[in-house]
C-alpha positions in Angstrom: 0.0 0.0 0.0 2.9 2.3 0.6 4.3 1.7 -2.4 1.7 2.3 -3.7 1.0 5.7 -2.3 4.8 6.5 -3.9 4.1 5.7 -7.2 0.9 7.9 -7.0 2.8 10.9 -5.5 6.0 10.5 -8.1 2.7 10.6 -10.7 0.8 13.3 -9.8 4.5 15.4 -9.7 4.9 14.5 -12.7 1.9 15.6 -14.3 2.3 19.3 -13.2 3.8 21.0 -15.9 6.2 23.1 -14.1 8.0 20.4 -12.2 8.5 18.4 -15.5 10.2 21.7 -17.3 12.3 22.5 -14.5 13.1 18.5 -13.6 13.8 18.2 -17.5 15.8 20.9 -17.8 18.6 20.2 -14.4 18.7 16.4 -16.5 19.8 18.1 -19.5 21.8 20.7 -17.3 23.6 17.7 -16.1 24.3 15.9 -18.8 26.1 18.9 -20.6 27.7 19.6 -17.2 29.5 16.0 -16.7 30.3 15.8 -20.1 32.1 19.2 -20.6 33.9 18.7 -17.2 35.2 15.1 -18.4 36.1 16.8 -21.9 38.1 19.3 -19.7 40.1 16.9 -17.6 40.9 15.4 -20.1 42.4 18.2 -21.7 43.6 19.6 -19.1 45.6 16.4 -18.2 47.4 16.3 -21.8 48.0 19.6 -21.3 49.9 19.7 -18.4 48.9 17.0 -15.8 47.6 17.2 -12.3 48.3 20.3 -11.8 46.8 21.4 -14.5 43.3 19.5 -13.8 43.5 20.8 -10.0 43.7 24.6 -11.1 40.6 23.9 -13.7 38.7 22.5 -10.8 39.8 25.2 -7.8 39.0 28.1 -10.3 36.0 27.8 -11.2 35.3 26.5 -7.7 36.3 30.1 -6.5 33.9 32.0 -9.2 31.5 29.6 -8.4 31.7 31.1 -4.4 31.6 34.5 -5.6 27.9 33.5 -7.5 26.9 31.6 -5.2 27.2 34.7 -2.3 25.6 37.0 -5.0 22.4 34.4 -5.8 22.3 34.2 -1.8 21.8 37.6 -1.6 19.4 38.3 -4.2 17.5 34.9 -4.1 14.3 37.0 -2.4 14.4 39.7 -4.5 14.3 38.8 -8.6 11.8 36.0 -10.1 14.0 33.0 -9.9 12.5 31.1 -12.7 13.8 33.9 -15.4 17.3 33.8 -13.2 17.3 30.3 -13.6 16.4 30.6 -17.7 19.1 33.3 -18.2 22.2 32.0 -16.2 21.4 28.5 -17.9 21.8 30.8 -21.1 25.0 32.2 -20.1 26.8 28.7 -19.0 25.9 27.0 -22.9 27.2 30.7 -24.4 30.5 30.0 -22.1 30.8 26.3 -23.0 30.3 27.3 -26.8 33.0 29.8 -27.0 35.7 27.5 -24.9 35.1 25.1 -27.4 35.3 27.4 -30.4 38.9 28.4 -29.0 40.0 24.9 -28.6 39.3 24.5 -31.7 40.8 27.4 -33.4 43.8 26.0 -31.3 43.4 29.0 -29.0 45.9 28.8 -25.6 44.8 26.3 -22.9 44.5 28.9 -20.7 41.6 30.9 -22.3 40.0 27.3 -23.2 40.2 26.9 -19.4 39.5 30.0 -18.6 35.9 29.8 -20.9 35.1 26.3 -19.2 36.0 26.9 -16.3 33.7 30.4 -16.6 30.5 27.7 -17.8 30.8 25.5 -14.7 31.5 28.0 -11.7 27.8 29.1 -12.8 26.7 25.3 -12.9 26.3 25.9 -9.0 23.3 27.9 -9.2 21.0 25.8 -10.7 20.0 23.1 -8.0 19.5 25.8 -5.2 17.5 27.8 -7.5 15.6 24.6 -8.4 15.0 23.7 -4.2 14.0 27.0 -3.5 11.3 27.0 -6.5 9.8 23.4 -6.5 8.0 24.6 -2.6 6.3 26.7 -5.0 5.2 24.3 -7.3 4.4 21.2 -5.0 1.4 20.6 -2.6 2.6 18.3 0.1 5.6 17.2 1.7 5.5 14.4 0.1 5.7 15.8 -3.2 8.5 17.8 -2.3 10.6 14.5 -1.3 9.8 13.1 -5.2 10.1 15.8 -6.7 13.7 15.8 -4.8 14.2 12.3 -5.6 13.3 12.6 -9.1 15.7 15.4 -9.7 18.2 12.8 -8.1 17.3 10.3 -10.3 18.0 12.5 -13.3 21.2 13.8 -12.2 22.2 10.5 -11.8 21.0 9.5 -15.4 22.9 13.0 -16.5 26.2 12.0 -14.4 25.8 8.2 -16.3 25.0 10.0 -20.0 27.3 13.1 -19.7 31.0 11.1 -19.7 29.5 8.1 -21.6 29.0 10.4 -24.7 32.3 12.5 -24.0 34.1 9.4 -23.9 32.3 8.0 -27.1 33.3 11.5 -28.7 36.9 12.0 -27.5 37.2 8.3 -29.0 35.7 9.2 -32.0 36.5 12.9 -32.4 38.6 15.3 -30.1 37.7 17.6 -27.2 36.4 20.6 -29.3 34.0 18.3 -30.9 33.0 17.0 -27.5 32.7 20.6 -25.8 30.5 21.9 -28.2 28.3 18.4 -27.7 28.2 20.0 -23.8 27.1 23.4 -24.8 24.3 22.0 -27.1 22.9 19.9 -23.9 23.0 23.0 -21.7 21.4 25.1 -24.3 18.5 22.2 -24.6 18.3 22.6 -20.8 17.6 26.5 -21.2 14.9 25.9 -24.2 13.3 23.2 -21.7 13.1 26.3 -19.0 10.9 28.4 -21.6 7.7 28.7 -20.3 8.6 27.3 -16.7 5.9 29.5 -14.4 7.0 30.5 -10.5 4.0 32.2 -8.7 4.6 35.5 -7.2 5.9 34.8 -3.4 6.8 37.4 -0.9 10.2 39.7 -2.1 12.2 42.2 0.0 12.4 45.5 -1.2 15.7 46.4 0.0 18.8 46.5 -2.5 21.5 48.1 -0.9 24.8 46.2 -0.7 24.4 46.1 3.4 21.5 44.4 2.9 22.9 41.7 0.8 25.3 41.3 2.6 23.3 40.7 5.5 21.1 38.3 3.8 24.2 35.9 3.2 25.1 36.4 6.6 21.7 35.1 8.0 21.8 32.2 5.1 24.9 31.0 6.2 23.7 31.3 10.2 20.5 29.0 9.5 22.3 27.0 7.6 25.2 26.2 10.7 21.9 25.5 12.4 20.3 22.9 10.7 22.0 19.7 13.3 23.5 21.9 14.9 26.2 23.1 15.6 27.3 23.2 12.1 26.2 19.2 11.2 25.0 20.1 7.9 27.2 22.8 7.2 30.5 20.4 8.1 29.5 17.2 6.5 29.0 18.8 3.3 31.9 20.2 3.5 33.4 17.0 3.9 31.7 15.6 0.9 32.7 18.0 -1.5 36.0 18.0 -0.2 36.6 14.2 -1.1 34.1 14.9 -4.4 36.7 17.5 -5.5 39.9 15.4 -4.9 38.1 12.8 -6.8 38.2 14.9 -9.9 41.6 15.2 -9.8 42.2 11.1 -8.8 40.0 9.8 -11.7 42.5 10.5 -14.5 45.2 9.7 -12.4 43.3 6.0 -11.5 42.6 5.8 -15.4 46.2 6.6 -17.2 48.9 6.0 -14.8 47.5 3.4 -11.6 45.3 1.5 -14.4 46.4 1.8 -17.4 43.1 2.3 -19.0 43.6 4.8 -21.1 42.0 8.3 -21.7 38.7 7.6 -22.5 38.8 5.3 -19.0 38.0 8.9 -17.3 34.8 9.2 -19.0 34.1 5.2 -17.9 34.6 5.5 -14.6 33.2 8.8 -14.3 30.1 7.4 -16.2 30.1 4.6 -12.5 29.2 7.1 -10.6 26.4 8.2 -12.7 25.1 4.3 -13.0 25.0 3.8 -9.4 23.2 6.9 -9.2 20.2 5.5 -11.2 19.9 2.6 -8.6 20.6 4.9 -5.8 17.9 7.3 -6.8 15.6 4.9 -7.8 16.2 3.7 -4.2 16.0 6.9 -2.7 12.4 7.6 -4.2 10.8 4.4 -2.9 12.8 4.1 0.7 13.8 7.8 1.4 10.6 9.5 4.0 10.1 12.7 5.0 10.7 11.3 8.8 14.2 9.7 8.1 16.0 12.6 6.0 19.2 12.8 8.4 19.6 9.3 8.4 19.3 9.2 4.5 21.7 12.1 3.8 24.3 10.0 6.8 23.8 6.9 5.2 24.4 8.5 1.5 27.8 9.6 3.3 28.9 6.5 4.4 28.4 5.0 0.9 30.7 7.8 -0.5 33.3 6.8 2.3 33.5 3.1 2.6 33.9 2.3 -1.4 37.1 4.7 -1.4 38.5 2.8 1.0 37.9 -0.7 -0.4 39.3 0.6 -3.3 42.7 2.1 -1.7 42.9 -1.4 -0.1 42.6 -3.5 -3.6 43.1 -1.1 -6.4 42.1 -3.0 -9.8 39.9 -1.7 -12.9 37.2 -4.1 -11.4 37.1 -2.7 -7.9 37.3 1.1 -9.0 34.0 0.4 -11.3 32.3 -1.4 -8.5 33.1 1.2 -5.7 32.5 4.5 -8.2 28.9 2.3 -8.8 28.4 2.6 -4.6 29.4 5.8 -4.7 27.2 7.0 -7.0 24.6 5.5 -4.7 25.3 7.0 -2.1 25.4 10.5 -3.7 22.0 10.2 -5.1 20.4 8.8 -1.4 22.7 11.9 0.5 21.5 14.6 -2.3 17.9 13.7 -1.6 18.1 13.7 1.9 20.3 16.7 2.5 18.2 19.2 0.1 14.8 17.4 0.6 16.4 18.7 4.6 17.1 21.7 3.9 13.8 22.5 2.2 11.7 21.9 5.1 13.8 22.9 7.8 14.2 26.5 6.1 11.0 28.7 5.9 9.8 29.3 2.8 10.6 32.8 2.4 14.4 31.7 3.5 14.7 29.3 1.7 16.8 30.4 -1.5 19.5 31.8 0.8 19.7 28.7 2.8 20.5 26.5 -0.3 22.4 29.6 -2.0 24.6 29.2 1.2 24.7 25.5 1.0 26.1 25.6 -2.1 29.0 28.1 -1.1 30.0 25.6 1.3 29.8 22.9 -1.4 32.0 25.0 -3.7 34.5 25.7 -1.3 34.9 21.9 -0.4 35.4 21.7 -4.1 37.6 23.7 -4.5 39.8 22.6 -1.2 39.3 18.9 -2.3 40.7 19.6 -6.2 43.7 22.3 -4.2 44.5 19.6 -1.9 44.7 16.5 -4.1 47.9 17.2 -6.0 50.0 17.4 -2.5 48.1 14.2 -1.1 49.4 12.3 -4.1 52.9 13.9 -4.2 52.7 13.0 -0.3 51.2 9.5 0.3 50.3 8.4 -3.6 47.0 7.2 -4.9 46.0 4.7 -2.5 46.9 6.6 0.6 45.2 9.7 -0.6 41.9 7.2 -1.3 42.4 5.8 2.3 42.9 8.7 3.9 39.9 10.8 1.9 37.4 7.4 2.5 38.6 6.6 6.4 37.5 10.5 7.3 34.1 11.1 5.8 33.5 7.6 7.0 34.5 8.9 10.4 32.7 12.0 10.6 29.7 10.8 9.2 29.9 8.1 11.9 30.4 10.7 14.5 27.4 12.8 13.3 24.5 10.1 13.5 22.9 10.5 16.5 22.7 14.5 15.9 20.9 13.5 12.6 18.5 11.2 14.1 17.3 13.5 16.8 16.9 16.4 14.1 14.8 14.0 12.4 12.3 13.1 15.4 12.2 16.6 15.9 11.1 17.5 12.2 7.4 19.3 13.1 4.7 17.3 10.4 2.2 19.5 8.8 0.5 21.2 11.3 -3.3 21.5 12.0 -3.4 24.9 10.3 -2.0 23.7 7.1 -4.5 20.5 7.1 -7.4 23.2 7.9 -7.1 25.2 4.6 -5.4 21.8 2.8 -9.2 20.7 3.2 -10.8 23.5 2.1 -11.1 22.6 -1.8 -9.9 27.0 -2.4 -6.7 26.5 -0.9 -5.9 22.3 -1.7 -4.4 23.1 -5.5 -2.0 25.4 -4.1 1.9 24.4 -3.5 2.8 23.6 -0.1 4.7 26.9 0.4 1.7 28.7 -0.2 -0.1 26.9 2.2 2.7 27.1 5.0 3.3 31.0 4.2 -0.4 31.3 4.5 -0.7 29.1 7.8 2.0 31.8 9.3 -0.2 34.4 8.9 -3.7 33.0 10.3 -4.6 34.8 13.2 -6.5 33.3 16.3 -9.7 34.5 17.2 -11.7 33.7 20.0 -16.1 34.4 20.2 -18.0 32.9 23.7 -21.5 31.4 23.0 -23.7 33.9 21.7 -21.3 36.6 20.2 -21.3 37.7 16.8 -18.0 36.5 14.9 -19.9 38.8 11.7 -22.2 40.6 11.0 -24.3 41.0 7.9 -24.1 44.7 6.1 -20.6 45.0 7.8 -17.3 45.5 5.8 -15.3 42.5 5.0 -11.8 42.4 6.3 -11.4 38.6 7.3 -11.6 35.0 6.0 -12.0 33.0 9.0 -11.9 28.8 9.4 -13.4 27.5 12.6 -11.5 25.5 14.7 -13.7 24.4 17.2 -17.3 24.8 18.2 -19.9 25.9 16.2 -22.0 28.4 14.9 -25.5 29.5 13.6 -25.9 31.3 10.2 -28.6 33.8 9.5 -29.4 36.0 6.5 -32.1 38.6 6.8 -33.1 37.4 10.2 -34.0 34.3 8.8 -31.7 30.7 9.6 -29.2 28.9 7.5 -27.3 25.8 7.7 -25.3 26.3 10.9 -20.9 25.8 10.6 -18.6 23.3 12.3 -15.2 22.6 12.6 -13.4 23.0 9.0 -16.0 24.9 7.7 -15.1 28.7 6.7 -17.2 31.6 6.2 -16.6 35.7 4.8 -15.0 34.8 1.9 -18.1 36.1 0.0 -17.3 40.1 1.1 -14.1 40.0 0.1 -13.8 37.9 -3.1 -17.1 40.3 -4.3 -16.2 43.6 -2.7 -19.5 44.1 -1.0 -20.4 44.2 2.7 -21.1 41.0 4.7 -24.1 38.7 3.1 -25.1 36.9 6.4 -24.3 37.0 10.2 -22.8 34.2 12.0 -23.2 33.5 15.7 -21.2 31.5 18.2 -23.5 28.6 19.2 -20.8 27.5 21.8 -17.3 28.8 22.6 -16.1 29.7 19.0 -12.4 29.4 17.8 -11.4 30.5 14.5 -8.0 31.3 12.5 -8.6 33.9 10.2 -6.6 35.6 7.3 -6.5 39.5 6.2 -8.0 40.7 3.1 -5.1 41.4 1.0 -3.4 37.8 2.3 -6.6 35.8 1.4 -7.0 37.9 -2.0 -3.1 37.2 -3.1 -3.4 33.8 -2.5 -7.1 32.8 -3.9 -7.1 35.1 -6.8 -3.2 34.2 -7.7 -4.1 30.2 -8.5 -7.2 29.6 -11.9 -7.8 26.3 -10.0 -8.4 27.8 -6.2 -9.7 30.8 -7.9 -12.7 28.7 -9.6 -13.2 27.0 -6.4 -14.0 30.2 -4.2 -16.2 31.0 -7.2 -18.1 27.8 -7.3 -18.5 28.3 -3.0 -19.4 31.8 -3.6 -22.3 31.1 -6.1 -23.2 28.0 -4.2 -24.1 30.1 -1.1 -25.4 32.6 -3.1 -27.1 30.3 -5.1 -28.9 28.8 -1.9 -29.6 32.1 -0.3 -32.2 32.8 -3.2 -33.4 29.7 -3.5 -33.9 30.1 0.3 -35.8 33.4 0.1 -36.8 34.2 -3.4 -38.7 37.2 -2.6 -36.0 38.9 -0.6 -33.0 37.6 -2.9 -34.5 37.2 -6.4 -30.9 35.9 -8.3 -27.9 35.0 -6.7 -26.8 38.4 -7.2 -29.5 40.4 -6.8 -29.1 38.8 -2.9 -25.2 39.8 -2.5 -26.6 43.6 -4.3 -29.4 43.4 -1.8 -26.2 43.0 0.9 -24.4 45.9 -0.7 -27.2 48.4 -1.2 -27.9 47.6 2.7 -24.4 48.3 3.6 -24.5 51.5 1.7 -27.4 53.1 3.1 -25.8 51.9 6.8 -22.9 54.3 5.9 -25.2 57.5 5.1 -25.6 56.6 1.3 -28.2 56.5 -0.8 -28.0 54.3 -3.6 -30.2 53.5 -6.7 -29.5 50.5 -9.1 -30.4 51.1 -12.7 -32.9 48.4 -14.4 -29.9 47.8 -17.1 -27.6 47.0 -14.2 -30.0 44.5 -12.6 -30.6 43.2 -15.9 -26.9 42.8 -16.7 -26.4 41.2 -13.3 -29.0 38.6 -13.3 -28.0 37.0 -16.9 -24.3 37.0 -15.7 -24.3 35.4 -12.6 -27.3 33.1 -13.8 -25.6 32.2 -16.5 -22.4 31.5 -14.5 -24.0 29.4 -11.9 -26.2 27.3 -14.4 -22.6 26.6 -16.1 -21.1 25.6 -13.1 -23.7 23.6 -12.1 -24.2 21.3 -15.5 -20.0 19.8 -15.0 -18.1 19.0 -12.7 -15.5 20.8 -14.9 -15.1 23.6 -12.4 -12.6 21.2 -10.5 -10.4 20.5 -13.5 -10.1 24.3 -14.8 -11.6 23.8 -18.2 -12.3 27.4 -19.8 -15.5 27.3 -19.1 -15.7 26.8 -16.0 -12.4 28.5 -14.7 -11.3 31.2 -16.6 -14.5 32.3 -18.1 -16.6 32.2 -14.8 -14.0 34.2 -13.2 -14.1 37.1 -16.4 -18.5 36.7 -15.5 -18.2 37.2 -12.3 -15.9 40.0 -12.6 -17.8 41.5 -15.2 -20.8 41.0 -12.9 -18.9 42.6 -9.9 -17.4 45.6 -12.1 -21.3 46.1 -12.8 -23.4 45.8 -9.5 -21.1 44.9 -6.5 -19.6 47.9 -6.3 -20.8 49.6 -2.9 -20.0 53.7 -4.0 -21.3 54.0 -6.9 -22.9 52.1 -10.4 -20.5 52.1 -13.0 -21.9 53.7 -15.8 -23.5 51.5 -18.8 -21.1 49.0 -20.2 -20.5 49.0 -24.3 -22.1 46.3 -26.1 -18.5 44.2 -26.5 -17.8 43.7 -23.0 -21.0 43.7 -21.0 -21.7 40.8 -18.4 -24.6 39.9 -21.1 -22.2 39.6 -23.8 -20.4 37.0 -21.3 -23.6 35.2 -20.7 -24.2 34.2 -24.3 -20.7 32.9 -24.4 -21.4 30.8 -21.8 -25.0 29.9 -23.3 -23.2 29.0 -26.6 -20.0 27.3 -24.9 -17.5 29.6 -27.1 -15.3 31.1 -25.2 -15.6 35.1 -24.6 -13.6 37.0 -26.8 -10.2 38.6 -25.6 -11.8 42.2 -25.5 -14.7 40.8 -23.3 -12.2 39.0 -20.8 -9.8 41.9 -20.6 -12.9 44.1 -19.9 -14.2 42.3 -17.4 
């Protein structure tokens, strides 16, 4: 049954559009990635050996730092789905030119220099890809495969990337296989067209102090997740023996070996083979209760292979420990980001995992500086010893921090399950939902107060909590509210003054949201803004079927409401015959569409985007509390809308932008 559940979740994340552009486009990102770097060392290595291949590695590490600090700081302040497009742009322009050089027989240097450009911005894209797939998710769940099919992946990118460069160096020569890289990063850019972030909360502030601030507190919540420093150090660690690595592998294939150039790609390609099985692993046994033990575990599977290896160094043991490895990367990358996700708040979130990855540069970088002197010191096998024995070590030391970080990780509270049930808020991501659970505010009516009353101004959405309540409009009773039931959505979706008054039957708890929080949130998402339509006309709806003679239509009830609530401020107010007119058909109309398919919950046009530009229309026309609006032209009135609807053609573009 479990199982089951997974393969449901890894389906429905699949099917959302968004996911699959920005999934598709880090697989792509990582096969041009792996295959350019592989090209490089390579090169490098003929070029001028170790030394060579370490200085590729530590400078783009150190450019990559530099980014990294700069998309920490500016992570809350630009759209990071067109960052994301753009920079993914720049690293296949980079890749291009490098390869262009090389083959014009430029210096090695400014080859180097191009690459080496490409990859220090290859750092950006999986922390701009955490901090956006909150956004497009609804459940933790989701987040966790979403996490572990990016895993996957990369893991399929890290197995195709050095496969083809090999094939290509074999066939062609580096130029050839550098611009092969630059074509897969520019397919991972064309992938990113169209990718869609919704609007989330963005500091104003620009200034260089703030910034720098903003990198400061990344870096601080970062040191805090296990702390002190548990995440922050073991990654590190990681990146430190992943950087070394780049530098051993060539070394392993030409001189330890004897395999050959094109061996680099091979056993480079390992890692990415064992990172298929390990993700495939992570996405069926990796939960959103055991992510410290999953990213310790990955850890120790990085760690134990390099020390088998150093202990019996043969072609047959390095492809069988790079194939663990590569396991154990894939289960430690879901765990650590899926980690970092959920212990970070959603508006933190980018500079958390900008952050994180400025650690993981600089272990890079240290790990590729470092190697060199390891194997001029203790050789190949000592350097694999000594880089295996420690991460082992540490990870080893660091369990027990991880495991109590994991009993302590909070589940979805009972705010988030109040508006996940409420059909309005259940299509939105799950950092929607948790920014909007941080904002409810408690509220707190004994038996017989008023929590609202009708004719008022609307300035909260409330959810009851507990208790009850009795409904009345114009005097007369409705069905009375319970627990998970919400109510004033009606004032502020229409504009007009409270439609009914609700009365604590017992003591009365509720969690409420402000106008402008509620509006953003509702109005920002076609599928949870249909479904606040569809409640709004129901209630409406049954409010005139309830008392015809008081409420007429739907509408003419809620302009009943508003017409009351004007003359209770001092106005007078007369509605026009066309205006009733208008307002009838409209809302009519859009309720007897609603009402004849179930469509509403699936967003069809008709039911989602057209309702929406009715009832708008219809609001434009009558809701409006100040004054009438003067006669609509004949292209965009509410009637116009109506016949639409009677027809089932959609409205034309002037009657939707007019409404």
């Amino acid at each position: 049954m479990l199982r089951n559940d997974r393969v449901r979740t890894l389906y429905d994340v699949l099917r959302l559009p968004d996911v699959r552009r920005i999934e598709l486009g880090w697989g792509a990102s990582v096969i041009g990635e792996l295959a350019g770097q592989v090209t490089l060392v390579v090169y490098a290595f003929d070029a001028g050996g170790a030394v060579l291949v370490a200085t590729y590695v530590a400078s783009r590490t150190v450019v990559s730092m530099a980014v990294t600090l700069g998309l920490t700081g500016v992570s809350g302040r630009v759209q990071p789905g067109l960052l994301l497009r753009r920079v993914t742009w720049l690293r296949a322009v980079f890749l291009a030119l490098a390869a262009l050089t090389a083959f014009l027989h430029g210096a090695p240097a400014a080859v180097i220099a191009l690459a080496a450009a490409s990859s220090s911005l290859a750092g950006t894209y999986r922390p701009l890809q955490v901090a956006i797939l909150p956004w497009l998710v609804r459940t933790p769940a989701e987040l966790a495969s979403s996490n572990a099919i990016a895993a996957v992946l990369e893991n399929s990118g890290a197995l195709a990337g050095p496969l083809l460069a090999g094939g290509v160096l074999i066939l062609a020569d580096a130029p050839a296989s550098m611009a092969l890289a630059a074509g897969f990063l520019g397919l991972a850019a064309l992938s990113l067209h169209g990718l869609a972030v919704p609007d989330r909360p963005r500091s104003a502030a620009r200034g260089a102090t703030r910034v720098a601030r903003d990198v400061a507190d990344g870096l601080t919540e970062l040191a805090g997740v296990a702390a002190p420093g548990g995440a922050a150090i073991l990654a590190v660690a990681q990146t430190f023996v992943r950087g070394a690595l780049v530098v051993l592998i060539p070394v392993l294939a030409v001189d330890t070996l004897a395999l050959g150039q094109s061996a680099v790609g091979w056993l480079t390609a390992a890692i990415g083979a064992g990172g298929l099985v390990g993700g495939a692993a992570a996405a069926s046994l990796v939960r959103v209760t055991r992510l410290g033990r999953a990213f310790v575990a990955g850890l120790l599977l990085w760690g134990l292979p390099l020390v088998w290896l150093a202990l019996t160094p043969s072609a047959a043991v390095a492809y069988l420990a790079l194939v663990v490895v590569g396991v154990g990367n894939a289960i430690e990358d879901v765990g650590l980001f899926t980690l970092l996700a959920r212990s970070a708040s959603p508006r933190s979130c980018g500079r958390v995992l900008g952050a994180t990855e400025f650690v993981v540069q600089a272990g890079l970088g240290a790990g590729s500086v470092a190697a060199p002197a390891l194997l001029h010191w203790i050789g190949v096998r000592g350097t694999l010893a000594l880089l295996g024995g420690g991460l082992t070590v540490l990870a080893l030391a660091h369990v027990r921090r991880f495991v109590r970080l994991d009993q302590a990780m909070p589940a979805p509270g009972q705010e988030v399950e109040l508006l996940r049930r409420l059909a309005m808020f259940a299509p939105l991501s799950l950092a929607v939902i948790e920014l909007l659970a941080s904002d409810l505010q408690p509220h707190e009516f004994p038996a017989g107060a008023i929590a609202m009353r009708e004719g008022d101004v609307g300035e909260l959405f409330h959810v009851i909590v507990a208790g009850s309540a009795a409904v009345s409009v114009g005097g007369k009773p409705r069905p009375p509210l319970a627990p998970g039931d919400c109510f004033g959505e009606i004032a502020l979706l229409r504009g007009i003054p409270r439609t009914a008054t609700v009365v604590a039957d017992q003591p009365l708890r509720t969690l409420a949201l402000d106008r402008e929080t509620f509006l953003v949130a509702v109005t920002g998402n076609s599928m949870s803004n249909a479904a606040a339509d569809a409640l709004v006309t129901q209630r409406l709806t049954a409010d005139s079927v309830a008392d015809p003679d008081r409420h007429g239509t739907p509408l003419q009830g809620a302009a009943s409401a508003a017409v009351r609530g004007a003359h209770g401020n001092g106005r007078s107010m007369t509605m026009p015959s066309w205006a009733a007119k208008t307002r009838t058909d409209a809302v009519e109309c859009c309720a007897t569409k609603a009402s004849i398919s179930a469509s509403v919950r699936h967003g069809s046009w008709w039911n989602s985007a057209s309702c929406r530009a009715w009832a708008r229309c219809a609001s434009a026309i009558a809701y409006s509390t100040a004054e009438w609006p003067r006669k609509p032209s004949r292209g965009s009135s509410a009637a116009v809308c109506c016949e639409s609807c009677t027809s089932r053609s959609a409205p034309s573009a002037s009657v939707i932008a007019a409404s």
